[in-house]
N, C-alpha and C positions, 0 to 999 in steps of 0.2 A: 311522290311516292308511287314506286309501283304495286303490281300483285304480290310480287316475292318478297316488300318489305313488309305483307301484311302473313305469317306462317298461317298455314291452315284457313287462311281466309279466300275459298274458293270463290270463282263468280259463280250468280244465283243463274240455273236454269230457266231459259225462256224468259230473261229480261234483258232489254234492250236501256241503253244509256242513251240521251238525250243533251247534247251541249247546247245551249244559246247563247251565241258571241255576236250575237247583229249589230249591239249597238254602237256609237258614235263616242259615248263616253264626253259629251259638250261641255258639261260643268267642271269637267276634269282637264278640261286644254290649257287653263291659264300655266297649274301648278304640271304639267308634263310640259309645256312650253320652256317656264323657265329650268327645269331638270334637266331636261335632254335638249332643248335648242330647237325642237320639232314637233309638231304632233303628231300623238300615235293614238288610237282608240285603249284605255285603260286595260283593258283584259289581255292587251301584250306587252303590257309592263311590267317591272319585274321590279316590285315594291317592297319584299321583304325576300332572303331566302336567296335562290339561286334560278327561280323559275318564274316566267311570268303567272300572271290569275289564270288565264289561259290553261293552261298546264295543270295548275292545282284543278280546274275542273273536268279537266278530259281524262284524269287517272281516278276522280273519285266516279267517274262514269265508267273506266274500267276496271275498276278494283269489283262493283256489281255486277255488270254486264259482262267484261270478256274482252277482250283485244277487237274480235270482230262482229262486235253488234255496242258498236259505239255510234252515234251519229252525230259531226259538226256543225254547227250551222253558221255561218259567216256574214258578215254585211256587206254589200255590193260593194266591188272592189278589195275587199280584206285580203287576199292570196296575198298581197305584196308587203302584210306588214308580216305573216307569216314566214315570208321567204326573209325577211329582215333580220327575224330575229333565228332563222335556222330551227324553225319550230315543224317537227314533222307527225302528225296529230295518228294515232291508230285508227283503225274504222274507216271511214266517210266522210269527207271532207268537203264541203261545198259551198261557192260562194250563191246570197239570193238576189236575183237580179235587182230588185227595187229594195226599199226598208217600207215596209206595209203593216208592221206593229207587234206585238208577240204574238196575237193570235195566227200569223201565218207562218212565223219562224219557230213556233212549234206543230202545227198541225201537217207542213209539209214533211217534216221526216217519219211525222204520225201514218202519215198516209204512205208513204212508203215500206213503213214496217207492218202497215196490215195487210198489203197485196202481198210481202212475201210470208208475213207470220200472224195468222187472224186470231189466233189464242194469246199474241203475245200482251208482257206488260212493257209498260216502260218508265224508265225515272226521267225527267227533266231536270237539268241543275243548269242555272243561269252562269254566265264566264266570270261576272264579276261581283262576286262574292268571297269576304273574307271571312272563314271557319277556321276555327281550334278548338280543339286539335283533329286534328283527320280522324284518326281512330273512333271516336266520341259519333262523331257525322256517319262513319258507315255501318256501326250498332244501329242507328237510327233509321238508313235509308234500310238495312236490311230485314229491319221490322215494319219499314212500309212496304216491303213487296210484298213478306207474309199476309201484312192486313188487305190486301189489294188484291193476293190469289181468295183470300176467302170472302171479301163481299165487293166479289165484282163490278158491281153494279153502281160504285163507290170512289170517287177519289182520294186517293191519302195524301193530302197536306200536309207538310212539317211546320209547325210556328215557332218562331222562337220566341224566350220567354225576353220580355223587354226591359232597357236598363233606364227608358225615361219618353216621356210623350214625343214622340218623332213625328212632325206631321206629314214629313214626305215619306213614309212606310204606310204600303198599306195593313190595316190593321184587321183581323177575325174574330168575334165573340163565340166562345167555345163553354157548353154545358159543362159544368161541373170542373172547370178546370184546377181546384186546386186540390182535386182527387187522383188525378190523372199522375200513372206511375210508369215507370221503363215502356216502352211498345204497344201503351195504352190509347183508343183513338176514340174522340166523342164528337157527337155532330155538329157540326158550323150550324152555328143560330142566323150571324148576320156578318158582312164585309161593309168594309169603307175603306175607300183607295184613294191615299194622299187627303186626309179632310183637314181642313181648319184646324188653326193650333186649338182653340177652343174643346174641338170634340175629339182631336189628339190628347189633351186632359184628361179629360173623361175616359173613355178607351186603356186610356192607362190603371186610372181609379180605380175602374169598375175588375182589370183584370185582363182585358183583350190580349190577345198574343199579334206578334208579327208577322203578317202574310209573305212566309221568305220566297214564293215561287217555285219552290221545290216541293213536286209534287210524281204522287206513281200512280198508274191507274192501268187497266185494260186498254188493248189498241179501242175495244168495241164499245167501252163507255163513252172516249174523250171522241170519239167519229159519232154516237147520237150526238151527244154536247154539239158537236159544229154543225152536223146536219139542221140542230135546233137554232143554235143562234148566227151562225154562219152561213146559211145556202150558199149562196156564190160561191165563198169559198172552198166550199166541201165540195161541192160539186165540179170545180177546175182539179182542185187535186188530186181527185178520186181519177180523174180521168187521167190526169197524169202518173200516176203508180200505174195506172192498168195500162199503159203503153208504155212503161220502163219494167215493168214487172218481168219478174224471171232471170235477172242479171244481175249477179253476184254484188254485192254494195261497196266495194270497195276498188271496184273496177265497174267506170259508169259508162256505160253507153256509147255507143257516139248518137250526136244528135240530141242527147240529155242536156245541153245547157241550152238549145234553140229551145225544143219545147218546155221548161221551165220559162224563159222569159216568155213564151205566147202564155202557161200560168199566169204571170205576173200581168202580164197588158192589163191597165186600168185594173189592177185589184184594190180592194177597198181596204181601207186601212181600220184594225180591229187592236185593241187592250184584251188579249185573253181571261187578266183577272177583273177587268172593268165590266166588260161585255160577255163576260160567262163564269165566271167564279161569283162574282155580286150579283148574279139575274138566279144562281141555281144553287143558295147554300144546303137546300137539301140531299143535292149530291154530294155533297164532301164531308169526310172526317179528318180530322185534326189530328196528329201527334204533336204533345208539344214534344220540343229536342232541350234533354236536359244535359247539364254538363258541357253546355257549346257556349263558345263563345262564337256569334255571328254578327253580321254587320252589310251594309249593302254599300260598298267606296263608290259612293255615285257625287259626292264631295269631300273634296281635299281631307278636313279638319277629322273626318271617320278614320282616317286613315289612322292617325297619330292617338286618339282615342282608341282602337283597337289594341294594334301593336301594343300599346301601354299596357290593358288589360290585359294583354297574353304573354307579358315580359318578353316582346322579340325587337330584334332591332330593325329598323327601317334601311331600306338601303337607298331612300331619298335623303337628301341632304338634311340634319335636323335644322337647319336656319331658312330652310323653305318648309320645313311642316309648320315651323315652332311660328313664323311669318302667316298660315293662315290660322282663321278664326269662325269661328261658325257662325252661320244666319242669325239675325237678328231673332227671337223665337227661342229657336231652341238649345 
């Protein structure tokens, strides 16, 4: 979907869209094996619809943001599944030289949008995720920039509300969650990422919402965050905006992917919600997102579970969804 399927729904001033497409998609090569005869990393697959995940994430990043304050971010090597499937993304587009964990695959476009825009926000939406309806998802992120221009100092979370103990979800304890209404945000108590089915139980009982990784905040909140728990990394990046700084973003540089990879040399590899969402619940608020249906296709059997719930058709073969089965668990 683009801007103009949405009437009247302008992008937000002074925010920046955030794609993350780094990953490899491992657990999903049996079933894209036997589909295509090849593997491809999941977020260039084109599983329901006419688009790959891919896609669905770079137009809800500019359906907020704007055609030009989108940022891609790719896994080393990724240009060629893009060139495969004829996919030409708006914004910014870049492959990272190494795979170094979320916390670098978002903090580098971080740092980049604070040397050219220090007041800015930004949204993050990860590439493979399955939402419906579109429409539902950008009432929501457009009440986390609201809540993100007003308490700065604050990350806005979206949770979604959960259909059953997932223990590969990370999960958040949110105050008062079953008061919370439209654009409502209340403060993360506590995170657990990926825990034991056992306290995946629990988590559920009790009410936890789902850590979906979509999140908006100031360039100036999530650069303390990494100063604090990241050094090294902050501090290669930092250095790298200020020696790309001043150059349109969608025309990069020359010489921008050699110093990126000197970035990379021996960078440490960091979980953004591991190693700073679970160390800092105090910074963040929560919206939960009502009226969505979400889901994270990080395996096969989500996939046919979703669809289901959103009445749409699969355009994998149904004798290869209907063939997988889910973890023994859950």
């Amino acid at each position: 979907m683009t801007t103009r399927e949405h009437p009247g729904a302008e992008p937000e001033r002074g925010v920046w869209g955030i794609v993350l497409a780094g990953g490899e998609g491992e657990r999903m090569n049996s079933l894209v094996q036997s589909w295509l005869g090849f593997r491809r990393p999941k977020q260039y697959c084109t599983f329901y619809g006419d688009r790959p995940m891919l896609s669905f994430a770079v137009e809800r990043a500019r359906r907020v943001a704007g055609d030009d304050r989108v940022m891609t971010v790719l896994g080393p090597s990724h240009q060629r599944h893009l060139d495969a499937i004829n996919f030409d993304p708006v914004g910014t587009c870049f492959e990272q030289p190494e795979s170094c964990g979320t916390a670098a695959g978002l903090l580098l476009p971080v740092a980049l949008i604070r040397a050219r825009d220090p007041e800015a926000i930004v949204t993050a939406l990860p590439s493979d995720h399955f939402i419906y309806p579109e429409t539902s998802l950008d009432r929501h992120l457009r009440a986390a920039v609201r809540a993100a221009a007003d308490r700065r100092d604050k990350i806005i979370l979206l949770g979604a509300v959960p259909t059953h103990p997932e223990p590969e979800f990370g999960w958040v304890d949110v105050a008062n969650v079953g008061s919370l209404k439209d654009g409502d945000t209340e403060s993360a108590r506590a995170f657990v990422e990926k825990p034991p089915a056992a306290t995946a139980v629990s988590c559920y009982t009790q009410g936890w919402l789902w850590n979906t990784m979509m999140l908006t905040a100031t360039v100036d909140v999530l650069w303390r965050i990494a100063r604090r728990r990241f050094p090294d990394l902050a501090q290669r990046f930092e250095a790298f905006a200020e020696a790309v700084h001043g150059h349109h973003t969608d025309a990069l540089p020359s010489g921008f992917r050699s110093r990126l990879r000197d970035a990379y040399r021996d960078l440490a590899h960091y979980d953004f919600s591991a190693d700073a969402l679970q160390r800092e619940p105090e910074r963040i608020e929560v919206m939960a997102m009502t009226g969505v249906t979400w889901n994270d296709w990080g395996r096969p059997h989500r996939i046919k579970e979703s669809l289901d719930a959103a009445g749409l058709r699969a355009a994998v073969p149904d004798t290869l969804l209907e063939a997988v089965h889910a973890p023994a668990g859950n």
